[in-house]
C-alpha positions as CSV (number, residue, x, y, z in Angstrom):
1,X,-62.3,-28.2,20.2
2,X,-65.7,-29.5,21.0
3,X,-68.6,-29.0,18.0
4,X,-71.9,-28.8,19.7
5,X,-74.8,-29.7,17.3
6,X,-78.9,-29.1,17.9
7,X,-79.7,-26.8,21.1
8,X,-77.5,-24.9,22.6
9,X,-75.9,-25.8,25.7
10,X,-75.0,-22.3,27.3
11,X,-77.0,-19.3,27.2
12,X,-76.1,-17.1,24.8
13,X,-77.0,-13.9,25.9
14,X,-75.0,-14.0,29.2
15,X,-71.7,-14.9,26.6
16,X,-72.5,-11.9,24.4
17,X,-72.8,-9.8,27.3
18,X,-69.1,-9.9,28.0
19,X,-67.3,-7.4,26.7
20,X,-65.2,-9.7,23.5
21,X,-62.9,-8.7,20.4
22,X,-64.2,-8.4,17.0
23,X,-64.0,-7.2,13.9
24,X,-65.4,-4.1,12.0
25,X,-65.3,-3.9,8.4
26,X,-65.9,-0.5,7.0
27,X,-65.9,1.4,3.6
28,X,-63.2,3.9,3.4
29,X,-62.1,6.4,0.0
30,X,-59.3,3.6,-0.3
31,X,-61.3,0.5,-0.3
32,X,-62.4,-1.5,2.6
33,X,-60.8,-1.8,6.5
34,X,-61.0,-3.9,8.9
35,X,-60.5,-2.7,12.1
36,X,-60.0,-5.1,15.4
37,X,-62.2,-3.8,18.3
38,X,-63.5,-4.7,21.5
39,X,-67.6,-4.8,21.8
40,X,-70.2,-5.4,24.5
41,X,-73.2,-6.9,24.1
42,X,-76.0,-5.9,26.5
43,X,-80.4,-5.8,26.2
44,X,-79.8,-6.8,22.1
45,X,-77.4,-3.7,21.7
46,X,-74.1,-3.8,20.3
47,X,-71.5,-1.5,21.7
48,X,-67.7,-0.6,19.7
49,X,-65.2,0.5,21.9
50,X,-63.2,2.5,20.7
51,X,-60.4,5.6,21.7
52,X,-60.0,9.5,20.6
53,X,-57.5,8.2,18.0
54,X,-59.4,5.2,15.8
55,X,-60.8,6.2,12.7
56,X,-63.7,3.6,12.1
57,X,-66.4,5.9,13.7
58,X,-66.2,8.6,11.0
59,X,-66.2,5.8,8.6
60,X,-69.4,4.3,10.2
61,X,-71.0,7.4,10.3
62,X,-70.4,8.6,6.8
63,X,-71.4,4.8,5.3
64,X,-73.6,2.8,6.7
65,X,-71.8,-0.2,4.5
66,X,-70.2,-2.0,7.4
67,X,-69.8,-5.1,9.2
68,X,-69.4,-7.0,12.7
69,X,-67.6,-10.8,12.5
70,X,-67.4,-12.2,15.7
């Protein structure tokens, strides 16, 4: 593993612009998630994908109380 101090030495915006896992943590009636997703980064927007069947949109939607770990 290579630590790179002071200025970068890649751009980041073209490596945030690939689509790349994360994680989402969310508030639920049970206590807090975490849910594994993919996300794409493009013009400073951040993008979940997600299918029919994952849950973490309602959560998003119905609190605002979340967070994206990358």
């Amino acid at each position: 593993m290579e630590i790179i101090k002071g200025e970068r030495s890649f751009d980041l915006d073209q490596f945030l612009e690939k689509p790349l896992f994360a994680h989402l943590s969310t508030l639920s009636l049970k206590g807090p998630r975490e849910s594994p997703v993919w996300f794409f980064w493009k013009d400073e927007c951040l993008w979940i994908i997600g299918t029919p069947k994952d849950t973490f949109p309602l959560r998003v939607e119905t609190n605002a109380g979340f967070a994206v770990e990358y």
